[in-house]
Every structure is written in structure tokens, then in C-alpha cells.
N, CA, C and O of each residue as an XYZ file, in Angstrom:
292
protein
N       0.850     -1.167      0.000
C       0.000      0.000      0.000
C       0.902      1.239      0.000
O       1.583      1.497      0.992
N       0.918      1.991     -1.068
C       1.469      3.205     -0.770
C       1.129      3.992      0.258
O       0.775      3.543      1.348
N       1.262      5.924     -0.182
C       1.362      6.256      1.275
C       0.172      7.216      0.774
O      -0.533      7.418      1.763
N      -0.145      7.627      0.098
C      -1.422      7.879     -0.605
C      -2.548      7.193     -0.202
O      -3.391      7.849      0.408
N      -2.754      6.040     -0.400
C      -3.534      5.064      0.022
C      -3.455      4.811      1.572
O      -4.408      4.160      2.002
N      -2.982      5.003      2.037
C      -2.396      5.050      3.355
C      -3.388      6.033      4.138
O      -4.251      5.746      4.967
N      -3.067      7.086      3.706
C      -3.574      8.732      4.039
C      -5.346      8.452      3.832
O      -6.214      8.446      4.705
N      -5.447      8.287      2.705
C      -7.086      8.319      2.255
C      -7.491      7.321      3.387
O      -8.442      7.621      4.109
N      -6.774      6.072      3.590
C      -7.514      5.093      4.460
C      -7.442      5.989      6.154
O      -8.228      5.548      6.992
N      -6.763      6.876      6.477
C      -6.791      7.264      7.706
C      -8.001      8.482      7.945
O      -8.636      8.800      8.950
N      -8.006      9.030      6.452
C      -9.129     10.118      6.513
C     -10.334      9.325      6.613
O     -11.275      9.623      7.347
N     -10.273      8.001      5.634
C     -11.835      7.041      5.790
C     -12.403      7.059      7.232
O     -13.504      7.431      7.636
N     -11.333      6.550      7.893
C     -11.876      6.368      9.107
C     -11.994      7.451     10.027
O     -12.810      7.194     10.913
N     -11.427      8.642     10.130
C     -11.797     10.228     10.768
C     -12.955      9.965     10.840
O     -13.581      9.697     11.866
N     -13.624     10.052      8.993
C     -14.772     10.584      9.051
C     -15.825      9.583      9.627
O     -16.828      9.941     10.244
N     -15.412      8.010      9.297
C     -16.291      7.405      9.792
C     -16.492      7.066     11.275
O     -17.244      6.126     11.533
N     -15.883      7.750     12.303
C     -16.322      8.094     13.568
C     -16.746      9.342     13.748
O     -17.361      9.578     14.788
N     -16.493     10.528     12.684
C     -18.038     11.770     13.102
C     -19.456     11.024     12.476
O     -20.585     11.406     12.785
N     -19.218     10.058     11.678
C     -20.801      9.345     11.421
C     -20.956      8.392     12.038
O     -21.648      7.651     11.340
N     -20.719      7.894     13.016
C     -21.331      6.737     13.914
C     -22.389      7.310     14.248
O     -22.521      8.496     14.552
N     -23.451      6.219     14.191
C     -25.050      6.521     13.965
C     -26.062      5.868     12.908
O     -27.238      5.519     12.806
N     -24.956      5.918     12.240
C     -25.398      6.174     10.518
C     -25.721      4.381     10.087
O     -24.823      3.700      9.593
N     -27.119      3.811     10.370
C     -26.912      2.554     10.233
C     -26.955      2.183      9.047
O     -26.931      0.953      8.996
N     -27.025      2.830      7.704
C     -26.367      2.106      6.238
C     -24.796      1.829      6.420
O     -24.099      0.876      6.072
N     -24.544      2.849      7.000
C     -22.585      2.437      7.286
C     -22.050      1.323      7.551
O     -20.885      1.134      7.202
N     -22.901      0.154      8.346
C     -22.634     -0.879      8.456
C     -22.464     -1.835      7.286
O     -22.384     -3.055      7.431
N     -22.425     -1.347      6.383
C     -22.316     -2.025      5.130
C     -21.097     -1.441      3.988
O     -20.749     -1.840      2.877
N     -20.722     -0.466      4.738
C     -18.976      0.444      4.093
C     -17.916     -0.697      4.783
O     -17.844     -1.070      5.954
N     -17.242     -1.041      3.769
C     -16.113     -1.653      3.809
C     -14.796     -1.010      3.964
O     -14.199     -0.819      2.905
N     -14.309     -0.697      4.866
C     -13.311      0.375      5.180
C     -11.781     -0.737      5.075
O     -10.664     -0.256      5.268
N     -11.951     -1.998      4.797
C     -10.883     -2.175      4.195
C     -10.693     -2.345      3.185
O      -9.661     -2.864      2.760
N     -11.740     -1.914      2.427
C     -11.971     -2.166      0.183
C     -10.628     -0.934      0.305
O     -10.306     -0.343      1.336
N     -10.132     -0.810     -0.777
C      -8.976     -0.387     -1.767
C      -9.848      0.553     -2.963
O      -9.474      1.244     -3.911
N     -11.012      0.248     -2.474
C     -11.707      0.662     -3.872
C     -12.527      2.499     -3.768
O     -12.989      2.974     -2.730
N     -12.501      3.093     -4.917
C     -13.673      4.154     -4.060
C     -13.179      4.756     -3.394
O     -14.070      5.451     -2.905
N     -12.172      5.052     -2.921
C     -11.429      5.688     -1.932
C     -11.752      7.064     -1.829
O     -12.073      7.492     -0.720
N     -11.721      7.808     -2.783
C     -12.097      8.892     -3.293
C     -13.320      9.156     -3.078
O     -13.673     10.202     -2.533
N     -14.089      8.291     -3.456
C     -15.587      8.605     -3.036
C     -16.173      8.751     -2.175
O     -16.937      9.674     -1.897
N     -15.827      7.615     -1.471
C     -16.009      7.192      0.224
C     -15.484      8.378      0.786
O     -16.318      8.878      1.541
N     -14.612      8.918      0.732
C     -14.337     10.546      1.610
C     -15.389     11.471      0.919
O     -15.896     12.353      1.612
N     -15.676     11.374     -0.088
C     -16.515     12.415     -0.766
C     -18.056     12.287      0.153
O     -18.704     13.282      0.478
N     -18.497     10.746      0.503
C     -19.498     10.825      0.973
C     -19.599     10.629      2.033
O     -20.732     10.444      2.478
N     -18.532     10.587      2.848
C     -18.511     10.777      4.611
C     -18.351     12.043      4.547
O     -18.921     12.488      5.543
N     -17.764     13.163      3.763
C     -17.402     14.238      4.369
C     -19.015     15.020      4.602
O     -19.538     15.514      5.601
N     -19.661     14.795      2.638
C     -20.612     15.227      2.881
C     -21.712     14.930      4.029
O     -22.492     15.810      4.391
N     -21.718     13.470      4.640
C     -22.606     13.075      6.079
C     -21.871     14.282      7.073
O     -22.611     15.191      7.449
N     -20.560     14.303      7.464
C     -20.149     14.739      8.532
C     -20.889     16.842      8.416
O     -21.347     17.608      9.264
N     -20.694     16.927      7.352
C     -21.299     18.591      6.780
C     -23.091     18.469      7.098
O     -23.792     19.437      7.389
N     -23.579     17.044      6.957
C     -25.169     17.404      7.301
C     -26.011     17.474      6.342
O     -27.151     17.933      6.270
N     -25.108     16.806      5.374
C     -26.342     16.748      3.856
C     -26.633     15.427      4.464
O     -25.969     14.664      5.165
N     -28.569     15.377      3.677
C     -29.114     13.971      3.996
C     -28.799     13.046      2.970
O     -28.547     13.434      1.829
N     -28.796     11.450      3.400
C     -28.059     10.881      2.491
C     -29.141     11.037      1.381
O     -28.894     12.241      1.322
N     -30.008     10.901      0.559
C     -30.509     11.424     -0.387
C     -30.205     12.722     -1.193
O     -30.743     12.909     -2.284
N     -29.443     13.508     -0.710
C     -29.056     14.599     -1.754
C     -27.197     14.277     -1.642
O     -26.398     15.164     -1.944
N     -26.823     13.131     -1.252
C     -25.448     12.801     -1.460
C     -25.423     11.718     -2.956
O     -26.008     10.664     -3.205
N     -24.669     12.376     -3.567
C     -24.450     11.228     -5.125
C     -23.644     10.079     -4.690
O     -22.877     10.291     -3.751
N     -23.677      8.925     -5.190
C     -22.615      7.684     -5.025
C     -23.168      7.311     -3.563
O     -22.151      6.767     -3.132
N     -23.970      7.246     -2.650
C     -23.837      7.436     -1.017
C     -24.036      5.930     -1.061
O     -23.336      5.226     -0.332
N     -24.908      5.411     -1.836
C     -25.290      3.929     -1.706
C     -24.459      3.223     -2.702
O     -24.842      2.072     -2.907
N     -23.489      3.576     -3.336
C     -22.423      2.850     -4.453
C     -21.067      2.457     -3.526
O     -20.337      1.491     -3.750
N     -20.897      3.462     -2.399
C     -20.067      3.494     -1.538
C     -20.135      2.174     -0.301
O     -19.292      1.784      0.507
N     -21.241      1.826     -0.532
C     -21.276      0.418      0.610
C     -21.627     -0.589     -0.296
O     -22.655     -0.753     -0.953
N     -20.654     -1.195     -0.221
C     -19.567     -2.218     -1.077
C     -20.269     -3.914      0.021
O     -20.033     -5.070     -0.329
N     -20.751     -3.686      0.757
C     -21.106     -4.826      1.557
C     -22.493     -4.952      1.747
O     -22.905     -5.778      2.561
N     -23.302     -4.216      1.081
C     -24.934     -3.859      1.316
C     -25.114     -5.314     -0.025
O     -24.544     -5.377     -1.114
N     -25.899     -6.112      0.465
C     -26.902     -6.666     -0.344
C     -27.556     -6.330     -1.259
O     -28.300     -5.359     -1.121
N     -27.467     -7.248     -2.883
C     -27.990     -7.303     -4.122
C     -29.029     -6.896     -3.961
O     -29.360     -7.189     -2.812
N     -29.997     -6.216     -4.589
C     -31.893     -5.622     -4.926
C     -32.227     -6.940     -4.806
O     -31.697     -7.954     -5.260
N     -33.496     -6.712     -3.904
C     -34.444     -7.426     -3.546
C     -34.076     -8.467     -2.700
O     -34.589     -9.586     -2.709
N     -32.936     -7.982     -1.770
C     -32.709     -9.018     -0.518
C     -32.801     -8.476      0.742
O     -31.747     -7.862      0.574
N     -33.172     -8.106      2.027
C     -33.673     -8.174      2.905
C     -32.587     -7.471      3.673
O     -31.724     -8.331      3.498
N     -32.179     -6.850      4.159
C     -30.974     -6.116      5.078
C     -31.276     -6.107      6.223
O     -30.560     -6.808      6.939
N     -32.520     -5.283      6.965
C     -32.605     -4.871      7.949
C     -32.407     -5.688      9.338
O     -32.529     -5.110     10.417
């Protein structure tokens, strides 16, 4: 892992302790490699107070959420 990747993975997780709460989060994979970019794009926007509905990518970002039409809750 570079040090780039490194960095983004330390910001992932900043943000994902100002969003504890947030029960879709349980389905963000904070050790994917993937999205990296995004995943800060859409924690930052949670941590700022946009609802996840006016966040783009918010549900592309959980990488562990179950295929359409399977049962989560």
C-alpha cells in the first residue's frame, strides 16, 4: 500500500467516527482499496449534514450492502 492510500484510508476512518449513527454504514467496507475517493466524498458530505438522499454515489459506496431485492434490515 502506498502512502497515498495510506492517508485516504486514515481520513476514511476520521470521518467514519463523526458518522457513527449512521446505520447504512454498516455495510462500508473500510478495508476495500476501492472508491477511496468517493467514500471521503461521501462521509465528508454526512459529517457537513447533507441527507443521504441529496449525497451522489452514497449507496455505491457500501460495497457490503446486499444485491436488490434481498432483505438487510
Amino acid at each position: 500500500m502506498n502512502h497515498e492510500t495510506i492517508a485516504k484510508h486514515m481520513k476514511i476512518s476520521e470521518l467514519l467516527i463523526d458518522n457513527i449513527g449512521i446505520p447504512e454504514l454498516r455495510f462500508f467496507d473500510i478495508a476495500s482499496e476501492t472508491m477511496l475517493d468517493e467514500k471521503i466524498k461521501v462521509l465528508t458530505a454526512l459529517r457537513e449534514g447533507k441527507s443521504i438522499e441529496d449525497i451522489p454515489n452514497f449507496y455505491d459506496v457500501l460495497e457490503l450492502m446486499p444485491g436488490k431485492n434481498k432483505h438487510w434490515d
